[in-house]
N, C-alpha and C positions, 0 to 999 in steps of 0.2 A: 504494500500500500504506500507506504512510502517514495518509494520509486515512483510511484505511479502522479503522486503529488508536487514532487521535482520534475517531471514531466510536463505536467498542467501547468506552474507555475512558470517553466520555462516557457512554455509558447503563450503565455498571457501576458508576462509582463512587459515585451516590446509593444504589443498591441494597446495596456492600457496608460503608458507614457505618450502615446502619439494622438494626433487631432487631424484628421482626415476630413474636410469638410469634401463632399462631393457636392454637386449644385449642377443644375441643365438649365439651361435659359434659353428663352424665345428668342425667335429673331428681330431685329428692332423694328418697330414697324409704327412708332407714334411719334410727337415734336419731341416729346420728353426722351426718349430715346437715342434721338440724333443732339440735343441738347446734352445729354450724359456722356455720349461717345466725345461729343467736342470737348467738354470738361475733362475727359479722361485721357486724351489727348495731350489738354495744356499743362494737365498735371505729368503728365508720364515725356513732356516735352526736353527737346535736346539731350543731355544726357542721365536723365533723371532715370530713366528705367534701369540703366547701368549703376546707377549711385544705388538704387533698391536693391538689384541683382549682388553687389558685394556686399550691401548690408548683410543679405539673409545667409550670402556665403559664409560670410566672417562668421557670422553666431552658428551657424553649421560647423564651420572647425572648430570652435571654440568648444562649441559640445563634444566634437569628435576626441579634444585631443585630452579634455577632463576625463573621459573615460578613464588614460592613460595614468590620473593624476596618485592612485593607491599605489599603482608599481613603484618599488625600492629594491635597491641591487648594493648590495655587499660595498664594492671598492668606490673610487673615484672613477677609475677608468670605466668602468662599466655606466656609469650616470653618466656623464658623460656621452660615451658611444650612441648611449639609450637616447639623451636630448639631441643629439645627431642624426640619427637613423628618425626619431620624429618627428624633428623639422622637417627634414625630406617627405615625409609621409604628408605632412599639411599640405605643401605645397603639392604633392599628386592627388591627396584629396579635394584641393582646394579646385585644380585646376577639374578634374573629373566631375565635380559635383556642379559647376560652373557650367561644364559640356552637358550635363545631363538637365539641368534647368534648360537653357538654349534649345537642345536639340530634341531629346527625349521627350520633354514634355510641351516644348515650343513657351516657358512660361510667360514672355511678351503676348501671346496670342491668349493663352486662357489668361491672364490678368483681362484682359479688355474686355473677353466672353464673362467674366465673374462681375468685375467691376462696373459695367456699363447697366446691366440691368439693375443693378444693386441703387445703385446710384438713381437710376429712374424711377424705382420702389420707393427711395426714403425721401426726396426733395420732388418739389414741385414744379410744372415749366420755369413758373416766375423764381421758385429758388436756384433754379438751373441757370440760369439767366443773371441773379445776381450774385452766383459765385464764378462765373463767367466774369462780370464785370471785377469782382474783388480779385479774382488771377491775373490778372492784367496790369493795377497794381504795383508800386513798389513791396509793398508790404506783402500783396500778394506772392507778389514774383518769390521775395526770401521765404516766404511760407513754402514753398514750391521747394526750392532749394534747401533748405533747413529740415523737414517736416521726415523723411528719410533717414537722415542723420538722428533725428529724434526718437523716431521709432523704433532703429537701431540699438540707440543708448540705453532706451526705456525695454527693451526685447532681451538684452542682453542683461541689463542687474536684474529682472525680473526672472529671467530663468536661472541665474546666478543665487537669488534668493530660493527660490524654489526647486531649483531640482533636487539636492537632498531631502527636504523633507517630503517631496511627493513620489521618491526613490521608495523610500522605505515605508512611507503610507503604502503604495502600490505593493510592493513584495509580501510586507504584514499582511493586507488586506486579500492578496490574492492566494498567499498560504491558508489563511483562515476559511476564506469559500472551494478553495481546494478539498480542505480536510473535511466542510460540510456537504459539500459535493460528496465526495470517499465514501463519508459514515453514511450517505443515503440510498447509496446505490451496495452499500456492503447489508442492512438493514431489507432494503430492496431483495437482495440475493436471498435472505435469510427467509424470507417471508415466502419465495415464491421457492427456496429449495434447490437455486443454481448454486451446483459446486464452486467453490473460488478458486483459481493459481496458485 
């Protein structure tokens, strides 16, 4: 039984650390729509989608490479070697997960698919219309330019704050429904008279 719960455990807990939003969206077909794609436009303008795409990179390695951060090795020379052979690893995950945003997923194209409708759901033509005007802007414009970087920052101490305690919330929590998962299907077996392993 045991086994069987380092099992379940194991294949749950990647699943309940991640936030997979899936979303289908119409095609645009009203003002507020072509209103939202321009808004999303002026926001995602010149090199803004670039400045998003390293933000999300960087806090991706970052995650990546805390994984790394309980490993201890004996000498110097080996710590060493280890922050050596890691850096290298950043930069090929850095560059690979950068390829796979781009290519694999195309994430310029579903950001406009997610955003565009989103955007026509929560504001109104006329709201459309005067965050259109406020982008335009100086204030606007650094909000454009800033707002990235912000997210970034605020993405980053946020998962920084939370990922050990919602590490071991998630493990505590998914050992516990493992074990009661177990005892009901062992309780199950007993009642209905299937042999166990």
């Amino acid at each position: 039984m045991r086994h069987r719960l380092a099992q379940i455990a194991a294949m749950l807990l990647p699943v309940s650390t991640l936030a997979a939003p899936a979303a289908a969206h119409a095609q645009e077909t009203t003002v507020g729509d072509s209103l939202a794609r321009e808004l999303v436009e002026v926001i995602l303008s010149g090199d803004q989608f670039e400045r998003m795409l390293d933000g999300m990179v960087g806090n991706a390695v970052q995650a990546y490479t805390a994984q790394f951060a309980a490993v201890e090795w004996e000498t110097e020379a080996e710590r060493a070697e280890f922050a050596r052979l890691l850096r290298e690893s950043e930069q090929r995950y850095s560059y690979r997960l950068r390829e796979f945003y781009q290519d694999s997923l195309d994430l310029q194209s579903l950001t406009y698919r997610i955003s565009v409708p989103l955007y026509a759901k929560y504001f109104s033509e006329q709201e459309l219309r005067e965050l259109l005007t406020f982008y335009a802007t100086p204030v606007g414009q650094k909000v454009i330019v800033r707002l990235p970087e912000l997210l970034t920052e605020s993405m980053r101490e946020t998962m920084g704050a939370i990922t050990a305690p919602l590490t071991e919330f998630a493990q505590r929590t998914i050992e516990q429904e493992a074990q009661t998962v177990m005892a009901g299907m062992e309780k199950f077996r007993k009642t209905k008279k299937i042999p166990t392993r």
